[in-house]
Every structure is written in C-alpha cells, then in structure tokens.
C-alpha positions as CSV (number, residue, x, y, z in Angstrom):
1,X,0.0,0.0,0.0
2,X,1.1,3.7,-0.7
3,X,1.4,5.7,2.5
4,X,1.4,9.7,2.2
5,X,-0.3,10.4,-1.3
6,X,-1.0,13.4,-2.4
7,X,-3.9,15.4,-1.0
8,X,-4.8,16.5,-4.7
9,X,-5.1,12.8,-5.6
10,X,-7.4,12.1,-2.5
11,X,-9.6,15.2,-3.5
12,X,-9.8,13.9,-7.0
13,X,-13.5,12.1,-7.3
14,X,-11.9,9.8,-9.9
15,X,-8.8,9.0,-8.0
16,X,-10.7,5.9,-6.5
17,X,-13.0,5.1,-9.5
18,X,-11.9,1.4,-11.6
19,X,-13.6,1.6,-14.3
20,X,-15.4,-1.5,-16.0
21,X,-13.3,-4.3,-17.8
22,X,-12.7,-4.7,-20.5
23,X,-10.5,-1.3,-20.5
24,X,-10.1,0.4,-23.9
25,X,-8.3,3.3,-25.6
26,X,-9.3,5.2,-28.9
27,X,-6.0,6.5,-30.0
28,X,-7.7,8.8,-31.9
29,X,-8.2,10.9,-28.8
30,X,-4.7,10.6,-27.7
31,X,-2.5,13.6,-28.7
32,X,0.1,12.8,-30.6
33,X,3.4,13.8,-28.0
34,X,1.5,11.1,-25.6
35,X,0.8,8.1,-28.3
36,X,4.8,8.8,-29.2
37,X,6.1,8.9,-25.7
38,X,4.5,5.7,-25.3
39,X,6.1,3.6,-28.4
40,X,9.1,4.1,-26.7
41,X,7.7,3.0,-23.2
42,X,8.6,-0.6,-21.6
43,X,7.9,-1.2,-18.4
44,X,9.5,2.1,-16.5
45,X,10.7,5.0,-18.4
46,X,14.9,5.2,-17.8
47,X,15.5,8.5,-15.9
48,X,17.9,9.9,-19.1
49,X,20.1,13.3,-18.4
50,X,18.1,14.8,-20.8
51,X,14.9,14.1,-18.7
52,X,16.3,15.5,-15.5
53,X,17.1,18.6,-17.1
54,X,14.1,19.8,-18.7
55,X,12.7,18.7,-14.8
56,X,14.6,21.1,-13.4
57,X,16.3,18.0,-11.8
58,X,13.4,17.8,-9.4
59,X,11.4,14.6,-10.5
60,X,7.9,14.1,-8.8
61,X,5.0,12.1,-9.4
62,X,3.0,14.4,-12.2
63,X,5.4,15.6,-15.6
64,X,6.1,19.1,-14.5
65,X,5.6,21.3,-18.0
66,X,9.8,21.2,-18.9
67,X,9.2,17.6,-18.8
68,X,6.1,17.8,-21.4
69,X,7.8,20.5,-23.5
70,X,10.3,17.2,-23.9
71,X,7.9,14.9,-24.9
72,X,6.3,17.4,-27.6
73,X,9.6,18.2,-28.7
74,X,10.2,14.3,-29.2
C-alpha cells in the first residue's frame, strides 16, 4: 500500500473510481506527443540526463511542463 499520497489525488473524485473491464483506448483521442512517448515505453521510463534537465532536476509524481515541453519536442 502507498502511504502519504497526495492530497490532490485524495480530493480527486476519480482518483478511486476502476472503471469496467474490458478497459479500452481510442487512440484517436490521444494527442500525438503522448501516443509517441509511449512507443518508446517498456515497463518504467529510464531516468535519461536529458529528462532530469528539462525537470529542473526535481522529478515528482506528475510531468512538470519542462518535462512535457520534452515529450512534444520528441
């Protein structure tokens, strides 16, 4: 179990929801910089130089927007 999460994930209404299996995606809704980031994901993302960078070499638990500028860059 996670201990200490975020209050703005506990105040989220849909931070607890699961939705109904079968889970789906329409990539069609996906924006591109996200449907790319994710061909080149396997399992955990590698922390790359690059990445910490445009993080301001402060990685947390949502992309901060250097992090995203990355990925639409990419």
């Amino acid at each position: 179990m996670i201990d200490n999460r975020p209050a703005y994930l506990l105040e989220d209404p849909n931070y607890a929801v699961i939705p109904a299996l079968p889970i789906g995606l329409e990539l069609g809704t996906v924006p591109d910089w996200v449907k790319l980031s994710m061909l080149h994901l396997g399992g955990v993302q590698p922390i790359t130089g690059e990445m910490m960078e445009a993080a301001g070499f402060v990685l947390e638990d949502r992309p901060s927007d250097g992090e995203i500028e990355l990925y639409r860059r990419k």
